[in-house]
Backbone as CSV, one residue per row, in Angstrom:
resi,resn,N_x,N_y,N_z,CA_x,CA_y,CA_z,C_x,C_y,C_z
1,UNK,-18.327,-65.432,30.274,-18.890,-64.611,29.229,-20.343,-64.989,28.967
2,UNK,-20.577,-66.193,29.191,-22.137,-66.759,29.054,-23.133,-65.888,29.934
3,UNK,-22.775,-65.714,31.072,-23.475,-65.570,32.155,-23.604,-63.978,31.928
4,UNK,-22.568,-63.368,32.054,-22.426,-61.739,31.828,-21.393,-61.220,30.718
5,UNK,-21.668,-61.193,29.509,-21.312,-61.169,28.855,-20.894,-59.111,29.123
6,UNK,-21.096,-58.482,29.758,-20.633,-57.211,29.992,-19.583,-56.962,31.289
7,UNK,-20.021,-58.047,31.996,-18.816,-58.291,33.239,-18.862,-57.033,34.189
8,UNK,-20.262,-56.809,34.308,-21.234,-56.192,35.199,-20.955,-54.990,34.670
9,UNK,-21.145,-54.523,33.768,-20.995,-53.236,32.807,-19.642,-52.586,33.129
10,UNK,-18.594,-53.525,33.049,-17.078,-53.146,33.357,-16.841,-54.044,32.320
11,UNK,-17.044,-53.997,31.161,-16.520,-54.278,29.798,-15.292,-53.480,29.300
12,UNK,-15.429,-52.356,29.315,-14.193,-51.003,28.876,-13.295,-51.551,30.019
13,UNK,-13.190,-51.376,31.293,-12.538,-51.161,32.011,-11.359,-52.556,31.841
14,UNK,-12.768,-53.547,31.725,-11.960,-54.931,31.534,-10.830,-55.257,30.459
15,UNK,-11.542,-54.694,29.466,-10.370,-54.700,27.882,-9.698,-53.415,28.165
16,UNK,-9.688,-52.577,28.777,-8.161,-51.533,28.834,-7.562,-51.791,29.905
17,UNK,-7.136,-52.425,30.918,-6.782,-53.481,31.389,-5.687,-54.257,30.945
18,UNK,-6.505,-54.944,30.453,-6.201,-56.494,29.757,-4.895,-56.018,28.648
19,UNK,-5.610,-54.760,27.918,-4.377,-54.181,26.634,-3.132,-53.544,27.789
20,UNK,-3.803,-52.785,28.793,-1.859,-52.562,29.590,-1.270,-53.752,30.015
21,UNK,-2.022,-54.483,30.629,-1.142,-55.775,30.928,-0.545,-56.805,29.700
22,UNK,-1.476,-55.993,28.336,-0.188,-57.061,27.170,1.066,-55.653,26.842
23,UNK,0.897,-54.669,27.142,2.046,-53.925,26.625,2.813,-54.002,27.666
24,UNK,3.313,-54.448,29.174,3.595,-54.412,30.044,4.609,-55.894,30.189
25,UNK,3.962,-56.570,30.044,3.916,-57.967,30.443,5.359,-58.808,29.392
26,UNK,6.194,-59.135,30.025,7.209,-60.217,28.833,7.119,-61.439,28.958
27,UNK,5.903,-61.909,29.955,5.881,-63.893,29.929,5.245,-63.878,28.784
28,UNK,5.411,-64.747,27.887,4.807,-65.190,27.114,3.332,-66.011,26.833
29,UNK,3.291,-66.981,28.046,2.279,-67.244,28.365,1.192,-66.406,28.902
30,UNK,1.804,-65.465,29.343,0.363,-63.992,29.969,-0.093,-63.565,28.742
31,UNK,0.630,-63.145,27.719,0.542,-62.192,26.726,-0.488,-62.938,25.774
32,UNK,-0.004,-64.508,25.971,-0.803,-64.936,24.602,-2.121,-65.380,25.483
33,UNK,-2.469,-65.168,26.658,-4.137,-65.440,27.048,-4.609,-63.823,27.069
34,UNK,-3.706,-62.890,27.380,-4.350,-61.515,27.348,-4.853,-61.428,25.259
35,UNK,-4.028,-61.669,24.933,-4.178,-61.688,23.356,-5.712,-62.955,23.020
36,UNK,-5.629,-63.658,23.693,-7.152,-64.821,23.151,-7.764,-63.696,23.970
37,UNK,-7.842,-63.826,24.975,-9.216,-63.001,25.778,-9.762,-61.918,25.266
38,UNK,-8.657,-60.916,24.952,-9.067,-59.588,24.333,-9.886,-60.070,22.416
39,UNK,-9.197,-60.857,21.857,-9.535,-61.588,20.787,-11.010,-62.519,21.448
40,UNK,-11.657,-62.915,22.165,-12.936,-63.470,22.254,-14.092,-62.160,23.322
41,UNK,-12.892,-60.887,23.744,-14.022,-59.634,23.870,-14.891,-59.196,22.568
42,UNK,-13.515,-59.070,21.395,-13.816,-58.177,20.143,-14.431,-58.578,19.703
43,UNK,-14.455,-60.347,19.626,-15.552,-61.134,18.975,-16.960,-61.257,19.121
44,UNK,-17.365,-61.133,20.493,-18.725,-61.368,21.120,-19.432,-60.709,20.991
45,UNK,-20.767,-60.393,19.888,-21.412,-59.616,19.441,-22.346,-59.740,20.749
46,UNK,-22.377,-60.228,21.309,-23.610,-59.967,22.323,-23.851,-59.300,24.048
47,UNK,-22.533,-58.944,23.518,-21.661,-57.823,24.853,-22.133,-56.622,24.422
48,UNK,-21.794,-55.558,25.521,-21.978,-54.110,25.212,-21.124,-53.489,24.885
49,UNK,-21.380,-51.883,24.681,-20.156,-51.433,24.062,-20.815,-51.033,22.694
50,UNK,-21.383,-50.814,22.240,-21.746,-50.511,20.649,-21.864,-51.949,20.176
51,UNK,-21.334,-52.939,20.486,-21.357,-54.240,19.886,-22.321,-54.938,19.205
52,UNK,-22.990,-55.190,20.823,-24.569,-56.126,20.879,-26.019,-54.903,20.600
53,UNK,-26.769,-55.945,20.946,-27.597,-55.294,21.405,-28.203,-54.578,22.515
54,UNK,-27.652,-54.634,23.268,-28.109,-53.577,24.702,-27.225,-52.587,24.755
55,UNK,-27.754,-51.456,24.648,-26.783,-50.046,25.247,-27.204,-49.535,26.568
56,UNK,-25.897,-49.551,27.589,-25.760,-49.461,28.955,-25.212,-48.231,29.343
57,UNK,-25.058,-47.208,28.444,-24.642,-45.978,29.409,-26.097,-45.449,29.588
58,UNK,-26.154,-45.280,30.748,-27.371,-44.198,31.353,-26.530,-43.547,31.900
């Protein structure tokens, strides 16, 4: 997230993703890193997406 905090402007793609594989998923251990990860996307004001500051749709 340091490095590319947009994850080469596959941010969306990455967190809708991440949300089918927690509605999908019954290990427990998957669910609760899909649940931190998606929980330190929502957090990171300095990602794109309306979030941060850089807007990337051209």
């Amino acid at each position: 997230m340091q490095r590319d905090s947009t994850f080469g402007l596959q941010l969306s793609q990455l967190t809708s993703a991440l949300r089918t594989r927690l509605e999908r998923c019954e290990q427990p251990a998957a669910r609760t890193a899909c649940e931190k990860i998606l929980r330190m996307l929502e957090n990171d004001t300095s990602s794109a997406g309306g979030r941060g500051s850089c807007d990337y749709t051209w």
